[in-house]
C-alpha positions in Angstrom: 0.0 0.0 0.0 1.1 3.5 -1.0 2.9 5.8 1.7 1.1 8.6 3.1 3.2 11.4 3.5 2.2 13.8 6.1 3.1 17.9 5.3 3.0 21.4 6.1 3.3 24.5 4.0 3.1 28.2 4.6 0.3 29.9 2.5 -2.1 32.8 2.8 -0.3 33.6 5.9 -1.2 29.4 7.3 0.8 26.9 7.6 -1.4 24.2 6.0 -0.8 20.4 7.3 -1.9 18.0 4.3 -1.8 14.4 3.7 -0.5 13.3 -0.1 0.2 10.6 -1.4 0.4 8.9 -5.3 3.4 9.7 -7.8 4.5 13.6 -8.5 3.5 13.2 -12.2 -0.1 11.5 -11.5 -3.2 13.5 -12.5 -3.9 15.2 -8.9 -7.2 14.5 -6.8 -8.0 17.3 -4.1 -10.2 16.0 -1.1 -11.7 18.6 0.6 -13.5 17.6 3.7 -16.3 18.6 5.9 -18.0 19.8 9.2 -16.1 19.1 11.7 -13.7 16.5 10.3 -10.3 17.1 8.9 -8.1 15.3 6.5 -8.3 12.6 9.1 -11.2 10.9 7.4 -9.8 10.2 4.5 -6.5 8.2 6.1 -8.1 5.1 4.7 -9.0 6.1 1.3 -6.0 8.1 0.5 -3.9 5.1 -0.1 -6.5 3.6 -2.2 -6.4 6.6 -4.6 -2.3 6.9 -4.4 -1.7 4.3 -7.3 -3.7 5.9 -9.9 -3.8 9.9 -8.7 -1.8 12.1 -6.7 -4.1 12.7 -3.7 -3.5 16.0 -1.5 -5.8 16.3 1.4 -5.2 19.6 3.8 -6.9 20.2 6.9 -8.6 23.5 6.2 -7.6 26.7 8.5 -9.6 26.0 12.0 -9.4 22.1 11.3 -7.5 19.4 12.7 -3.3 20.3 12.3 -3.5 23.5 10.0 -2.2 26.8 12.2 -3.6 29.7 11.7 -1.2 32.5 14.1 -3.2 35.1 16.1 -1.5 38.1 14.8 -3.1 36.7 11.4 -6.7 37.8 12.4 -8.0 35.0 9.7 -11.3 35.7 8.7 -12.9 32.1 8.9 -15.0 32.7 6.4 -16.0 30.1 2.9 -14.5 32.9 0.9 -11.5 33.2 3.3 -11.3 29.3 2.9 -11.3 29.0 -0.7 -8.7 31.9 -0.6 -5.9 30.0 1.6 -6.8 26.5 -0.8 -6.2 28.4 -3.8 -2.9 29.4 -2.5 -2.4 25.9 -1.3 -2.6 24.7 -4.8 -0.6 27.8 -6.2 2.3 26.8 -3.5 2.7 23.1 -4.7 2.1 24.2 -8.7 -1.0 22.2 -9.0 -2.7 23.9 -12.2 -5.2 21.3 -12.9 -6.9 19.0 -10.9 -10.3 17.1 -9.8 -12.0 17.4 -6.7 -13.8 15.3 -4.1 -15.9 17.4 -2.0 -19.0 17.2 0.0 -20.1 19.3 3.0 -17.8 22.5 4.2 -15.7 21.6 1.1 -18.5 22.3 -1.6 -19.0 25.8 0.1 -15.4 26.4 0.4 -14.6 25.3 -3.1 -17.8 27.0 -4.8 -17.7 30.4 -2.6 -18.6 32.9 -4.5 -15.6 34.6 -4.3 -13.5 31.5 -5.3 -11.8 33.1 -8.3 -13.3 31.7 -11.5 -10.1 30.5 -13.1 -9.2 28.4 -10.2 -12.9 26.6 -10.7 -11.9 26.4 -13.9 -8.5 24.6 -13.4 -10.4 21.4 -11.7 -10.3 18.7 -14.1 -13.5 17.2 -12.3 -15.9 17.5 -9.8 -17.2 14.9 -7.1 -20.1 16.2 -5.1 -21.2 14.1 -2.4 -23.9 16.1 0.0 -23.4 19.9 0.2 -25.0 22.9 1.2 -25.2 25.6 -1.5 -27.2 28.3 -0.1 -25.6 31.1 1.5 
């Protein structure tokens, strides 16, 4: 079974834990996860993925092992959110990818404010349950 590697990068003013796994040139799969989970929940499925996609799975800011610093008065907001994830993806040059979201992810990733091109740059979308409303 595949290796999960377990990271941190600075971004948006975060320093962003994620879980990856799957070879550097494999088509990349973004899980996004929900209310009040982190990428914890995916520690079994992310090395099912790994052979076939490059899965990256962060813990969003105010989740699990992500730290956000006081003096950065983040906003913890679903625009704020999709913000810090797109420069998440900007940080480790991911420029196309699919997604597997359901719950706080589908807000986060479809915020309003998400900037279009970076909506544009998933290669796919997997919507399990999700509130749309704002």
């Amino acid at each position: 079974m595949p290796q999960v590697e377990l990271n941190t990068i600075p971004v948006d003013g975060v320093n962003v834990f994620y879980r990856s796994a799957g070879p550097p040139t494999a088509p990349v799969l973004l899980l996004l996860h929900g209310f009040p989970a982190s990428s914890f929940q995916f520690r079994e499925l992310i090395p099912l993925l790994a052979p076939k996609f490059r899965v990256l799975a962060p813990d969003l800011p105010g989740f699990g092992f992500t730290e956000v610093p006081a003096e950065r008065k983040y906003q913890y907001t679903f625009d704020s959110l999709s913000l810090t994830i797109e420069a998440f993806l900007d940080a480790l040059g991911v420029d196309k990818f699919a997604v597997y979201i359901f719950d706080y992810g589908v807000r986060t990733f479809l915020s309003l404010h998400f900037p279009a091109h970076a909506l544009c740059r998933g290669a796919a979308l997997v919507i399990l349950v999700g509130m749309l409303t704002q």
